[in-house]
C-alpha positions as CSV (number, residue, x, y, z in Angstrom):
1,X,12.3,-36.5,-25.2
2,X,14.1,-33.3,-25.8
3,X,18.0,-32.9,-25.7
4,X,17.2,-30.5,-22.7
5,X,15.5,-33.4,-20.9
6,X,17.7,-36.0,-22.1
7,X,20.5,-34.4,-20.4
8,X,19.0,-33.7,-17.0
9,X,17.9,-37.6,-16.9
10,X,21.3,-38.6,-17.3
11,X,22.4,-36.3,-14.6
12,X,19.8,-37.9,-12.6
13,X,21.7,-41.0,-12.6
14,X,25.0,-39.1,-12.1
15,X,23.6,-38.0,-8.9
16,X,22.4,-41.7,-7.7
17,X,25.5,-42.8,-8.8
18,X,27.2,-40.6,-6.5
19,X,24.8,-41.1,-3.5
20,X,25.2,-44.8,-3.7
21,X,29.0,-44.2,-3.3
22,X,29.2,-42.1,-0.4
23,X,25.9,-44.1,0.8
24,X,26.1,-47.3,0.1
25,X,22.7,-48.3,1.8
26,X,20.9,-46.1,0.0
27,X,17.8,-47.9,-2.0
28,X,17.0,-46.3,-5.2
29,X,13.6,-45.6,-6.9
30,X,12.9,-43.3,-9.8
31,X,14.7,-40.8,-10.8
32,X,13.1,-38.2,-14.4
33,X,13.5,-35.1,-15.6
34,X,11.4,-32.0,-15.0
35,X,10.4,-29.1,-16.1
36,X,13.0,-27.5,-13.8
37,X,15.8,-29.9,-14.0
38,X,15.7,-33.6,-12.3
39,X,15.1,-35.4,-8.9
40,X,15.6,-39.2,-7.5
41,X,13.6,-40.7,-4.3
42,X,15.9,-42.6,-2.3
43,X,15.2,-44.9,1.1
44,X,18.2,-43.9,3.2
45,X,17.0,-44.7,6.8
46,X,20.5,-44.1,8.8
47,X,21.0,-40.5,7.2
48,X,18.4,-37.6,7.0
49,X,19.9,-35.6,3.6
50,X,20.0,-31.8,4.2
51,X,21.8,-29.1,2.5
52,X,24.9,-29.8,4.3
53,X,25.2,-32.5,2.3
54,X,24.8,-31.3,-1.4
55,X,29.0,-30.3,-1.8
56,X,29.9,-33.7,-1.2
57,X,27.3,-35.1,-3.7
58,X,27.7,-32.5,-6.6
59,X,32.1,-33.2,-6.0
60,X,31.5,-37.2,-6.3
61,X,29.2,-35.9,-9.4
62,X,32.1,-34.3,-10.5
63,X,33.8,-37.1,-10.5
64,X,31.9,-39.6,-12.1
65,X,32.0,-36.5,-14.8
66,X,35.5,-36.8,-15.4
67,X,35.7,-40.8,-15.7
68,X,33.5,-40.4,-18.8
69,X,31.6,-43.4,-18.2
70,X,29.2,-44.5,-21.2
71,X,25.6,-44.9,-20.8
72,X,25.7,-48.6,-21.8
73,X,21.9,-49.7,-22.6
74,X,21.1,-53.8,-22.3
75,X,17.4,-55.3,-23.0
76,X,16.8,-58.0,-20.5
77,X,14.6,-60.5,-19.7
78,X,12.2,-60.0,-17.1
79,X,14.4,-62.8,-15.1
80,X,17.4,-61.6,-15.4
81,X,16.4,-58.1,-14.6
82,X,14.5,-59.3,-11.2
83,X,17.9,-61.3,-10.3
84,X,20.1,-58.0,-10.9
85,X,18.0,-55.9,-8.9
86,X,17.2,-58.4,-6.2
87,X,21.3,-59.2,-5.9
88,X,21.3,-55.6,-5.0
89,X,19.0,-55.3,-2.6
90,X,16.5,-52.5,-5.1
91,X,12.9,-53.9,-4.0
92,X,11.7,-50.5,-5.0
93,X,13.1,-51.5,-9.0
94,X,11.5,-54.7,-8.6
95,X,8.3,-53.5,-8.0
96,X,8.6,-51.3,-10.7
97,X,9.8,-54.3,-13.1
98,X,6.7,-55.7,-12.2
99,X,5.0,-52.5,-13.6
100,X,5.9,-53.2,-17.0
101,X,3.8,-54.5,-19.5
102,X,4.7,-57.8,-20.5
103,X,5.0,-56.5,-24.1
104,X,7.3,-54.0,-23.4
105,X,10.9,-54.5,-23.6
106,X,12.9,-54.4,-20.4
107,X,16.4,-52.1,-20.4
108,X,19.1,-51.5,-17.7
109,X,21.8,-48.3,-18.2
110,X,24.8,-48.7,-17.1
111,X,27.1,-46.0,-16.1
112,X,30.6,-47.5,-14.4
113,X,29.4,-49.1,-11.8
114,X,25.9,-47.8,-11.4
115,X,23.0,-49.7,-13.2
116,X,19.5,-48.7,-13.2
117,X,16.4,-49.8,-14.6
118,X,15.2,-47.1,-17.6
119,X,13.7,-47.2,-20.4
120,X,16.2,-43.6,-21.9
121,X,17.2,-42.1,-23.8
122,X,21.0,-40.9,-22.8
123,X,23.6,-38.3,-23.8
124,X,26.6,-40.7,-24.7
125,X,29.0,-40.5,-21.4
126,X,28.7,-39.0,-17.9
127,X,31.2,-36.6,-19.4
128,X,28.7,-34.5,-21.1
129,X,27.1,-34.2,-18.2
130,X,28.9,-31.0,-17.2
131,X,26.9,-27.8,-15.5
132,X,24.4,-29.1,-13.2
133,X,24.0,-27.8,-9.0
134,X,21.7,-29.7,-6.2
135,X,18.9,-27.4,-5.7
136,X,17.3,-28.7,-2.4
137,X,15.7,-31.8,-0.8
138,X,12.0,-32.7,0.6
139,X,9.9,-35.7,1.4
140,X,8.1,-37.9,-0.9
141,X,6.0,-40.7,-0.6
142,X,6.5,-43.7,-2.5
143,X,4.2,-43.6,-5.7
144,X,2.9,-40.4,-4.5
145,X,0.6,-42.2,-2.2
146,X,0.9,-41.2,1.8
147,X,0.2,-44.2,2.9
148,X,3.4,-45.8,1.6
149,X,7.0,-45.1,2.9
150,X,8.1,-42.3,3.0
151,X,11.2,-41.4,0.6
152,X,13.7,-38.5,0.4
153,X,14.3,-36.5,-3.0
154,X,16.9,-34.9,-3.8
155,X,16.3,-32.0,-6.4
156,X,18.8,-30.8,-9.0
157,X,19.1,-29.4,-12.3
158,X,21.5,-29.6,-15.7
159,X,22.0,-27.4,-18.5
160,X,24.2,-28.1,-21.4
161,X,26.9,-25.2,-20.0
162,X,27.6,-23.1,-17.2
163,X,26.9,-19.8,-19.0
164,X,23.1,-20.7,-19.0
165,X,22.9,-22.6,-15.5
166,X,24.5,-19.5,-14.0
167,X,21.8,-17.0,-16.1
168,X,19.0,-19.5,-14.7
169,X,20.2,-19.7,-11.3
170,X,20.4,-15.8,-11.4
171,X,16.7,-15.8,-12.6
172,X,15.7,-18.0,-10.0
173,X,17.1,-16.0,-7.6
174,X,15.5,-13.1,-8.8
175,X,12.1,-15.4,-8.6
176,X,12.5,-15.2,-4.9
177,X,12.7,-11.4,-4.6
178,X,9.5,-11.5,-6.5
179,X,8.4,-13.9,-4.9
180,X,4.0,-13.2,-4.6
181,X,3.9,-14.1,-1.4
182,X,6.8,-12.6,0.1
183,X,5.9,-9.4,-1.6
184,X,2.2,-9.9,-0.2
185,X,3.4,-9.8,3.3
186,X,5.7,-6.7,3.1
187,X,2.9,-4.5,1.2
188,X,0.4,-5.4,3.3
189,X,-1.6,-6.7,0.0
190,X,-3.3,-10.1,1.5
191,X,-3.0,-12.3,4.2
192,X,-4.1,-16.5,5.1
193,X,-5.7,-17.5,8.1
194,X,-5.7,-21.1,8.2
195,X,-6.8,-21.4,11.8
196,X,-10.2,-19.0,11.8
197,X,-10.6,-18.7,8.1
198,X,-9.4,-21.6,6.8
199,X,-6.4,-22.9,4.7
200,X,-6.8,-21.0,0.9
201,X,-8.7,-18.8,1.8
202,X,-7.0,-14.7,1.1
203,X,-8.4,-12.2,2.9
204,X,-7.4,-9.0,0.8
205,X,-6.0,-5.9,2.9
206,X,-7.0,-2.4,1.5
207,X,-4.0,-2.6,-0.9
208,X,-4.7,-5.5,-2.3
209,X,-7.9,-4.6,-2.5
210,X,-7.2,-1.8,-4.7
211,X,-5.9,-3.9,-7.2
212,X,-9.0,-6.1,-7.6
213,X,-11.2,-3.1,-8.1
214,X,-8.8,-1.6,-10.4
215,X,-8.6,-4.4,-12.3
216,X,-12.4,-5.2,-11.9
217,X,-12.7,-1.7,-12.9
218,X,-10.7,-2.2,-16.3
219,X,-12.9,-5.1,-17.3
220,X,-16.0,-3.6,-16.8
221,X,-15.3,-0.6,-19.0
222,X,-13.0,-2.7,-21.6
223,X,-16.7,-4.8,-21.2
224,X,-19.1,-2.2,-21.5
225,X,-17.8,-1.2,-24.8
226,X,-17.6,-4.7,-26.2
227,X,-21.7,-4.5,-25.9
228,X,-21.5,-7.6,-22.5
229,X,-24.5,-7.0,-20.3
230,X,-23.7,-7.5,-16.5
231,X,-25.4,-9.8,-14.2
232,X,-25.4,-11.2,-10.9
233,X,-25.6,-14.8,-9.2
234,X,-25.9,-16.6,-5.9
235,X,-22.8,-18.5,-4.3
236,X,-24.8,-21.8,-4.2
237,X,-27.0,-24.2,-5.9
238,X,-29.0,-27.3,-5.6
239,X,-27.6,-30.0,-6.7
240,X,-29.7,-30.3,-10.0
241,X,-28.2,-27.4,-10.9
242,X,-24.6,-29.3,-11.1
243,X,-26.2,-32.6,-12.3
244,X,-27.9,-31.2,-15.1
245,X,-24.6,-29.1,-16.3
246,X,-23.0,-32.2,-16.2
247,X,-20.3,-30.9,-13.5
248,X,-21.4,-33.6,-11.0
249,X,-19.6,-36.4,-11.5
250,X,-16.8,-34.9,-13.4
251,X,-15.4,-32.1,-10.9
252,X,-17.3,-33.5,-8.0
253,X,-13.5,-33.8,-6.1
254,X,-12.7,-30.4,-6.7
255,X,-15.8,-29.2,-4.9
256,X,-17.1,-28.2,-1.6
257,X,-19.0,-31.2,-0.2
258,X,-22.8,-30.4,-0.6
259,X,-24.6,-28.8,2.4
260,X,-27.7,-31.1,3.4
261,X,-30.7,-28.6,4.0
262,X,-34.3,-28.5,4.9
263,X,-36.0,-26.5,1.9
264,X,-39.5,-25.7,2.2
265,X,-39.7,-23.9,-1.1
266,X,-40.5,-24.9,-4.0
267,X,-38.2,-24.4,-7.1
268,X,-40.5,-22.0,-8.5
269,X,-42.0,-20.2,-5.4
270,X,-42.9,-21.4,-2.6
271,X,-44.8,-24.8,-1.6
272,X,-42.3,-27.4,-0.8
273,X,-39.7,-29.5,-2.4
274,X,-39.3,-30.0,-5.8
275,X,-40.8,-33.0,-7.2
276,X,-39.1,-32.8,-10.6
277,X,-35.9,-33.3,-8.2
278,X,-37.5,-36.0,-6.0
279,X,-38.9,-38.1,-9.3
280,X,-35.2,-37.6,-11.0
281,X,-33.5,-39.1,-7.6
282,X,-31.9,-36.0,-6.6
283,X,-32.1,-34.2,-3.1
284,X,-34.0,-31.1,-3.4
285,X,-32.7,-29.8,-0.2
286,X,-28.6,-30.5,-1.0
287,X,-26.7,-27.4,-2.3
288,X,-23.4,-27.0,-3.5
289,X,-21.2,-23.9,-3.3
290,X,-20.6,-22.9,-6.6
291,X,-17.7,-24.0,-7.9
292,X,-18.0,-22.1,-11.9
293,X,-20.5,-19.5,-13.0
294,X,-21.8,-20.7,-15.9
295,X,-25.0,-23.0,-15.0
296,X,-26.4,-19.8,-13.3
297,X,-25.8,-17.5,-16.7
298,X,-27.6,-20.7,-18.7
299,X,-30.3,-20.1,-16.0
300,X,-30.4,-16.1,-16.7
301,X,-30.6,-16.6,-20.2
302,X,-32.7,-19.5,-20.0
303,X,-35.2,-16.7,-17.9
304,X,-36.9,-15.2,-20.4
305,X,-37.9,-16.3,-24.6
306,X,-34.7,-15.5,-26.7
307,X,-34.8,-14.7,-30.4
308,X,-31.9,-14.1,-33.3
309,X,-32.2,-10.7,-32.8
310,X,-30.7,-11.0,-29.4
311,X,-28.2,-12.6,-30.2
312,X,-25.1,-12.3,-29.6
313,X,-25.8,-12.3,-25.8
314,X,-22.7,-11.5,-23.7
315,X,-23.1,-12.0,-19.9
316,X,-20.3,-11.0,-17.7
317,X,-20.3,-11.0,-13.8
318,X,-17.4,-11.1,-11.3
319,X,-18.7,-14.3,-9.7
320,X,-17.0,-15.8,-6.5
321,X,-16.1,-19.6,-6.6
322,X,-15.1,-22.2,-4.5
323,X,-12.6,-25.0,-5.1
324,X,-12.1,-27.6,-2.8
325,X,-8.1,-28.0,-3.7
326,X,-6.3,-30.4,-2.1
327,X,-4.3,-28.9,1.3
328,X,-0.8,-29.7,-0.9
329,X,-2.1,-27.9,-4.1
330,X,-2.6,-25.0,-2.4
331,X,-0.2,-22.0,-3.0
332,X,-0.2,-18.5,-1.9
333,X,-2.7,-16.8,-4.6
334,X,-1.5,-19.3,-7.5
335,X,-4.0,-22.1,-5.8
336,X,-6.9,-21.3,-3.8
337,X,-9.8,-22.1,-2.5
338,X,-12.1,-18.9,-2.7
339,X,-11.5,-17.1,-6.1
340,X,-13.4,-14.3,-7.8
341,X,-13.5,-14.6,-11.9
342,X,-13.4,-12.3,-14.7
343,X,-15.9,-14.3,-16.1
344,X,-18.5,-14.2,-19.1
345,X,-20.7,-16.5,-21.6
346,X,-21.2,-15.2,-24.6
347,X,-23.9,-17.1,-26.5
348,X,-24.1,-17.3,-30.3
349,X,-25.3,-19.2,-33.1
350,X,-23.1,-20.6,-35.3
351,X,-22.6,-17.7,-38.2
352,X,-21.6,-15.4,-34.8
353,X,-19.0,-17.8,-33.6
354,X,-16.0,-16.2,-35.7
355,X,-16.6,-13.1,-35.1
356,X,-17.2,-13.6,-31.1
357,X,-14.8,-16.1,-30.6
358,X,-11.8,-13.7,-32.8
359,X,-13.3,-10.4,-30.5
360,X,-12.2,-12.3,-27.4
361,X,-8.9,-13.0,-28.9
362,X,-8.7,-9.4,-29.3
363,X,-9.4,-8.7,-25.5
364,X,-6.8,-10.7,-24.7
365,X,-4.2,-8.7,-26.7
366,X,-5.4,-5.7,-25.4
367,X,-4.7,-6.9,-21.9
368,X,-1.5,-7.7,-23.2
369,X,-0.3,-4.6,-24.0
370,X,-1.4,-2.9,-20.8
371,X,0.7,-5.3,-19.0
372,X,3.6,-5.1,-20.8
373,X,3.4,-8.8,-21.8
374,X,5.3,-9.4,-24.5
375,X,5.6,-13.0,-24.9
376,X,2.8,-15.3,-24.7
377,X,1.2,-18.4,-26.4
378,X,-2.3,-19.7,-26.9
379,X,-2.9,-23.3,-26.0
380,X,-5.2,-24.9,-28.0
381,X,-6.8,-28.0,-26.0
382,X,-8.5,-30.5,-28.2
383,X,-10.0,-34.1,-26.8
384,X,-9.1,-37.6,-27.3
385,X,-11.9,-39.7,-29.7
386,X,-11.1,-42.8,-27.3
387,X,-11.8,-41.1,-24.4
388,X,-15.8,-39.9,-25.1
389,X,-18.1,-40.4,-22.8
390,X,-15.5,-40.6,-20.3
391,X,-13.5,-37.7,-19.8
392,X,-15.3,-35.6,-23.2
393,X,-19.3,-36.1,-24.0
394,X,-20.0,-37.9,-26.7
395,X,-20.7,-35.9,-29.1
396,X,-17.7,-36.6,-32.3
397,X,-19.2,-35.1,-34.6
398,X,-19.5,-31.6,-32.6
399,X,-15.9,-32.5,-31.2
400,X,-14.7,-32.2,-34.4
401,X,-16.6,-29.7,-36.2
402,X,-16.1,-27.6,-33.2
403,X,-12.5,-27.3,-33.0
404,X,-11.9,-27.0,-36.8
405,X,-13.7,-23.6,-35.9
406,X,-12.2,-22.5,-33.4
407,X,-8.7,-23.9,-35.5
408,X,-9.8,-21.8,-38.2
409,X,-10.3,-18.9,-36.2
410,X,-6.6,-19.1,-34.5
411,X,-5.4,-19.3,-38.4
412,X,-6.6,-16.5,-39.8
413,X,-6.2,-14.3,-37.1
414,X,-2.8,-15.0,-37.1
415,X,-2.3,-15.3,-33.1
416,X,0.4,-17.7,-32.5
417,X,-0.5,-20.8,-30.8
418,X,0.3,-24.5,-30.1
419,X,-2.4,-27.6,-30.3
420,X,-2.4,-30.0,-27.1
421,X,-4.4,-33.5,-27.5
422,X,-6.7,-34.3,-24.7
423,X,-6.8,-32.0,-22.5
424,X,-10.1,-30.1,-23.4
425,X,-12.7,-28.9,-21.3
426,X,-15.3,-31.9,-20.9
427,X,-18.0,-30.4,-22.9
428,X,-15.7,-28.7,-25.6
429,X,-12.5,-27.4,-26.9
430,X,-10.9,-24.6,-25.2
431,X,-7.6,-22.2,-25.2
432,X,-5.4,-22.1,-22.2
433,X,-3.4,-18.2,-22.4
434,X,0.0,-18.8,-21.8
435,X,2.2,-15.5,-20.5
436,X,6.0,-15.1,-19.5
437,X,6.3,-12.3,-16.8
438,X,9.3,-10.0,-17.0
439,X,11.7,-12.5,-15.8
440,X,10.5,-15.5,-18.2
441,X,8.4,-17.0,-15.6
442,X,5.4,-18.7,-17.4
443,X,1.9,-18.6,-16.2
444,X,-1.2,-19.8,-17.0
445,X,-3.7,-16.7,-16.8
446,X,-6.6,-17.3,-18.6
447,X,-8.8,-19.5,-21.0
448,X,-11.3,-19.1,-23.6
449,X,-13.6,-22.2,-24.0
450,X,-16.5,-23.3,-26.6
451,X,-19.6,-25.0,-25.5
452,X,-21.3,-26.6,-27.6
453,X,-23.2,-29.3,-25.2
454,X,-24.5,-27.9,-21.7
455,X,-26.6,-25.2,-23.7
456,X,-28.6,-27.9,-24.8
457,X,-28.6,-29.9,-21.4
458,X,-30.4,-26.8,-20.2
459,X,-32.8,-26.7,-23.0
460,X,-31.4,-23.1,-24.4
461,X,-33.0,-22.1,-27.1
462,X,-33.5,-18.9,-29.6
463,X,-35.6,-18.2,-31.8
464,X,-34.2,-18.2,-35.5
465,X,-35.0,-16.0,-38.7
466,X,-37.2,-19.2,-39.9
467,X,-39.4,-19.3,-36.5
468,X,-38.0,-22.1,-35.5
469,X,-36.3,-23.1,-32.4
470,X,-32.6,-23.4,-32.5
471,X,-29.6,-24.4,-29.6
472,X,-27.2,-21.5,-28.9
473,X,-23.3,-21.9,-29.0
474,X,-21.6,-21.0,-25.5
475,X,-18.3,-19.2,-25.7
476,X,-16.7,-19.5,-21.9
477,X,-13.9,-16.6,-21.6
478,X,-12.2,-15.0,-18.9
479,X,-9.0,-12.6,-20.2
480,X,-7.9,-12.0,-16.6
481,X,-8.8,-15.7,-15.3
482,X,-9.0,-14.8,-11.3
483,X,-8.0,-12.4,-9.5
484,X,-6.3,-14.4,-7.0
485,X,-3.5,-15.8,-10.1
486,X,-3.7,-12.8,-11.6
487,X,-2.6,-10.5,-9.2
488,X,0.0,-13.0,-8.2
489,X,1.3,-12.9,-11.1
490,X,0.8,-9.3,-11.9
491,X,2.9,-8.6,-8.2
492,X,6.0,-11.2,-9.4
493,X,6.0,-9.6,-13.4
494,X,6.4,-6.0,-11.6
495,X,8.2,-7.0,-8.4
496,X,5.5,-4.9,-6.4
497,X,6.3,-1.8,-8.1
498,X,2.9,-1.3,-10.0
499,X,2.5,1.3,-12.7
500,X,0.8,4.1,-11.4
501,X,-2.8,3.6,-12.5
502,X,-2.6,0.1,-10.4
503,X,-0.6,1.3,-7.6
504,X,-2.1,0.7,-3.9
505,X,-0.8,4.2,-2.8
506,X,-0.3,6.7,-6.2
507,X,1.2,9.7,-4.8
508,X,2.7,10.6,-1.7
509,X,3.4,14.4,-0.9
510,X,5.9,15.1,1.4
511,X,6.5,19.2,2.8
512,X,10.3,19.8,4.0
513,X,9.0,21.9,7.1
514,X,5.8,22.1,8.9
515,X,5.8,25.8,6.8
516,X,4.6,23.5,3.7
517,X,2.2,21.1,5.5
518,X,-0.8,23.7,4.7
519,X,0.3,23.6,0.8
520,X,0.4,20.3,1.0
521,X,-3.2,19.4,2.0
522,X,-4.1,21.6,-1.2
523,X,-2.2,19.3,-3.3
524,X,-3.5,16.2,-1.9
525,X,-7.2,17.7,-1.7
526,X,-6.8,18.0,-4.9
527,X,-5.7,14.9,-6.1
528,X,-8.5,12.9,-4.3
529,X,-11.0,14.8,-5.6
530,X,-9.9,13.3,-8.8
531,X,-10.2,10.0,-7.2
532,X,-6.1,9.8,-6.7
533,X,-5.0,7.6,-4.0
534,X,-3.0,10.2,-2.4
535,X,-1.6,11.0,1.1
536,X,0.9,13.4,3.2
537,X,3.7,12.1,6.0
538,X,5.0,14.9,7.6
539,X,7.2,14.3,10.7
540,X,10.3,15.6,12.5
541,X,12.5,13.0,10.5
542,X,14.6,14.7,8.0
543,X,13.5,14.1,4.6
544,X,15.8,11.8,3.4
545,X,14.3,9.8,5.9
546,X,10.6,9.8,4.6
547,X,11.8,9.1,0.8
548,X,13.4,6.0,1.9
549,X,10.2,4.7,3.4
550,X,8.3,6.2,0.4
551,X,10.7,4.2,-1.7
552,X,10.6,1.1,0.9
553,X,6.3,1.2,0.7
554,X,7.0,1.2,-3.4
555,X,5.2,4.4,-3.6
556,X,4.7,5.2,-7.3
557,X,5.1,9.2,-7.4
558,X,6.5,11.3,-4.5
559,X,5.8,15.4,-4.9
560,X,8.4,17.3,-2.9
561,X,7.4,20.6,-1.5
562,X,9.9,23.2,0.2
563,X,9.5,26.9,0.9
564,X,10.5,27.8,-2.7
565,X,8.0,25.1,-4.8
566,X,5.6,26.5,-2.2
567,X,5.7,30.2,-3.2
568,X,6.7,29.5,-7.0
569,X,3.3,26.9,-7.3
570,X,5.7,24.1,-8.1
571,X,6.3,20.4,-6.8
572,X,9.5,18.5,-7.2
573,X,8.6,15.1,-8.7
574,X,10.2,12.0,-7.4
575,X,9.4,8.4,-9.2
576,X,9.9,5.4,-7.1
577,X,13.1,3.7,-8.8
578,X,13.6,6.6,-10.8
579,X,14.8,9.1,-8.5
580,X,14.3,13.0,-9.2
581,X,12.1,14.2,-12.1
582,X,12.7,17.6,-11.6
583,X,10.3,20.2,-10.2
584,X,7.4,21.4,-12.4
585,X,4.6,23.6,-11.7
586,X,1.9,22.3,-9.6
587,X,-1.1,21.8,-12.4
588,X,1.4,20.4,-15.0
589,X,2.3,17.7,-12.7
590,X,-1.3,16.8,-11.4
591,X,-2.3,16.8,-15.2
592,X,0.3,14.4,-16.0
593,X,-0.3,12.4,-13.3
594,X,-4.5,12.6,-14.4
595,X,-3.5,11.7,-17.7
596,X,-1.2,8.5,-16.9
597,X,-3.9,7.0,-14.7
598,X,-6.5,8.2,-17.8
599,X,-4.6,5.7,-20.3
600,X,-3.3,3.3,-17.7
601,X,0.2,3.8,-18.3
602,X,3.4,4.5,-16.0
């Protein structure tokens, strides 16, 4: 436990503390840190918590502050901590008594008067428990299960001085203004339909749109020159498909229930169903939607006889999947249920892997700077040896062979990264891309996983230098990850105000009079023949008027035209949040704006 999380646990307790003295029905359960600050559940049927309430509690919090109470730890007997707890009416601690092993130590802290059953750490008194704030409340089942009681938690956080809970408060409230969703609405970007289109869902609005194919655009050419060939794949798949790739059982919950049909083809053409299917025991007529792309690029490369000399093979498509996430997962863009990837396999043999596996790397970095995305770590997942054949195949010796390449890779490459036990893809090791947006917000974006088992599962094969038959490597990769995270993050990082290349509206040209409406057209004739997104609002509103709601639609580049810009061929350039650029003739400015767009720059 961290100092950081040591702290906010102990205010935890500071906060149940003071509930249970202005409250003294309330029932207690648990009460940790997170990775915001803390929370505690509490059964408190005679009040309802709300907002209101949060001066009272933070001003007893205070108070319990200033009597500098020591965390006092005791080890217990099982006994004796059942009679403490059950003298105090806490059935919830009981039953979590009961959760602990029996070899396990039992320990009560005691604050004052306040004990709870923890296991710690502490700081040393209440009284170094000093700049904390309520942050809201919400409803919580016990043990996260709905069909226990329901509990309410309270949420709050700690830091270990007021300087930097007042910075992080400021950046949360900046969080809000930036808020994706918020920011969706307002530019008209994407919207939900729960009722006719169903809950995660985004249909994307013409703006919106323009970002995916902007983006969508970048990868393809950032693609194309990295030698990736593009292909194409269905949205569904029988089921072998899944079972074969070994996704069925092990992400069978976070797909779409399968779609029992009547198939009178065969798999190959034509005939009826597929016996192969029928003799393994599975349905020939039950698809899935497709939940990942990679079983259908193992089938495209799987289509015709491979040898070394095609290797690397790089497939790339901009596949659409489908995740059945659960209806309280679900947020705005950051967790949907339709999502298109930036995705492509790149199959190697082993020799290849560096290089491949380091040029990927390399994409990533080059995103990076395009975005402005200065800070960033690469999470290197490994798996668990106790866990194969559960949650990993079991394959050790691959395991480990595998990830000292990939480890050997991140090393000399020098990209700076952190290793996380058990938590690699089932079938290999793989990098989860880390990224803080402008306000320190941290996202996960991307990933970059290794393969070395499904290939096989498939029966992928090349042929090698020696004529015989070898099993390829699979690198999984996908720099921008969705577009649905991505551009959720990408609107919060710039606060909706896009650099110009990514802008939903680029330039905006506004006459003063109807005199300079026919220049005008030009200019914006002109730009769209260079493929600007570029429009005119004339109208008898002053022009003051028309910036502002230039500058309210976030606008990138405003050209101003009066009577003298008209007859001198100039524009007066206007840069949302920037203000007046000052006026330049008329092909400098289009040229400059060309040329931004060109190298995807502001």
């Amino acid at each position: 436990m961290t100092d950081l999380e040591r702290l906010r646990h102990s205010a935890a307790h500071v906060m149940a503390a003071a509930v249970v003295r202005l409250w003294p029905t309330a029932r207690l359960d648990i009460g940790p840190a997170t990775e915001e600050g803390f929370y505690y559940d509490f059964d408190l049927p005679d009040h309802r918590f709300t907002p209101e309430d949060f001066p009272a509690i933070e001003a007893e919090m205070k108070k319990i502050v200033r009597e500098n109470h020591r965390f006092e730890k005791a080890v217990r007997t099982r006994d004796e901590a059942r009679e403490l707890f059950a003298g105090r009416g806490e059935t919830f601690k009981i039953e979590r008594l009961n959760d602990i092993p029996e070899a396990e130590p039992i320990s009560t802290y005691q604050s004052g008067e306040f004990v709870d059953l923890c296991a710690g750490p502490h700081v040393m008194r209440t009284g170094n428990v000093k700049a904390f704030k309520l942050l809201r409340v919400a409803a919580a089942y016990y043990r996260g299960d709905e069909k226990n009681q329901q509990l309410q938690r309270l949420y709050g956080t700690a830091f270990p001085n007021q300087a930097e809970l007042e910075a992080w408060l400021k950046m949360q409230e900046e969080a809000k203004r930036r808020d994706h969703r918020k920011l969706g609405a307002e530019m008209s970007l994407f919207v939900f339909d729960a009722e006719y289109t169903g809950p995660g869902l985004p249909l994307w609005l013409p703006a919106g749109t323009v970002l995916i194919e902007e983006l969508e655009k970048l990868a393809k050419e950032s693609e194309f020159e990295a030698g990736y060939l593009r292909v194409r794949t269905p949205h569904l798949a029988r089921e072998k498909m899944y079972r074969t790739s070994g996704h069925l059982p092990y992400y069978a919950e976070s797909m779409y229930p399968p779609m029992e049909l009547a198939d009178a083809s065969q798999a190959a053409g034509g005939g009826g169903p597929d016996p192969a299917a029928q003799a393994g025991g599975i349905a020939s007529d039950r698809y899935y939607l497709k939940a990942m792309n990679c079983p259908h690029h193992h089938r495209i490369f799987a289509a015709e006889p491979r040898s070394y000399r095609d290797m690397p093979m790089r497939l790339a498509e901009y596949g659409t999947c489908y995740r059945f996430e659960q209806s309280g997962e679900l947020f705005g863009l950051m967790r949907v249920r339709s999502m298109q990837m930036n995705d492509a396999h790149i199959y190697c043999s082993p020799e290849q892997f560096p290089q491949e596996f380091d040029a990927v790397n390399a994409m990533y970095l080059k995103y990076f700077k395009i975005f402005g995305l200065e800070k960033y770590v690469m999470r290197f997942s490994t798996h668990d040896p106790s866990r194969l054949g559960q949650k990993f195949v079991d394959e050790a010796e691959l395991w480990k062979r595998t990830e000292e390449m990939v480890r050997r890779v991140l090393q000399e490459s020098g990209i700076h990264y952190v290793e996380v036990p058990n938590e690699a893809a089932f079938y290999g090791p793989k990098i989860d891309v880390q990224v803080w947006s402008a306000i320190g917000r941290e996202f996960t974006i991307a990933t970059n996983q290794v393969d070395f088992a499904v290939p096989a599962r498939f029966g992928l094969a090349y042929r090698d230098r020696d004529n015989t038959d070898k099993t390829p490597m699979c690198i999984h990769r996908a720099p921008l990850g969705t577009h649905e995270r991505f551009i959720g993050f990408l609107i919060e990082h710039y606060a909706g105000n896009f650099p110009l290349w990514l802008a939903p509206e680029q330039v905006r040209v506004l006459p003063v009079t109807s005199d300079q409406v026919g220049y005008a057209e030009e200019i914006v004739r002109e730009l769209r023949a260079q493929f600007v997104r570029a429009g005119l609002e004339f109208s008898h509103d002053k022009l003051p008027g028309r910036i502002q709601r230039a500058e309210e639609a976030k606008v990138h580049t405003m050209l101003i035209v009066g009577a003298r810009e008209q007859s001198e061929g100039m524009v007066a350039v206007r840069r949302h949040g920037q203000g007046n650029q000052g006026a330049r003739p008329r092909t400098e400015a289009v040229a400059e704006i060309l040329r931004a767009i060109r190298d995807r720059r502001d």
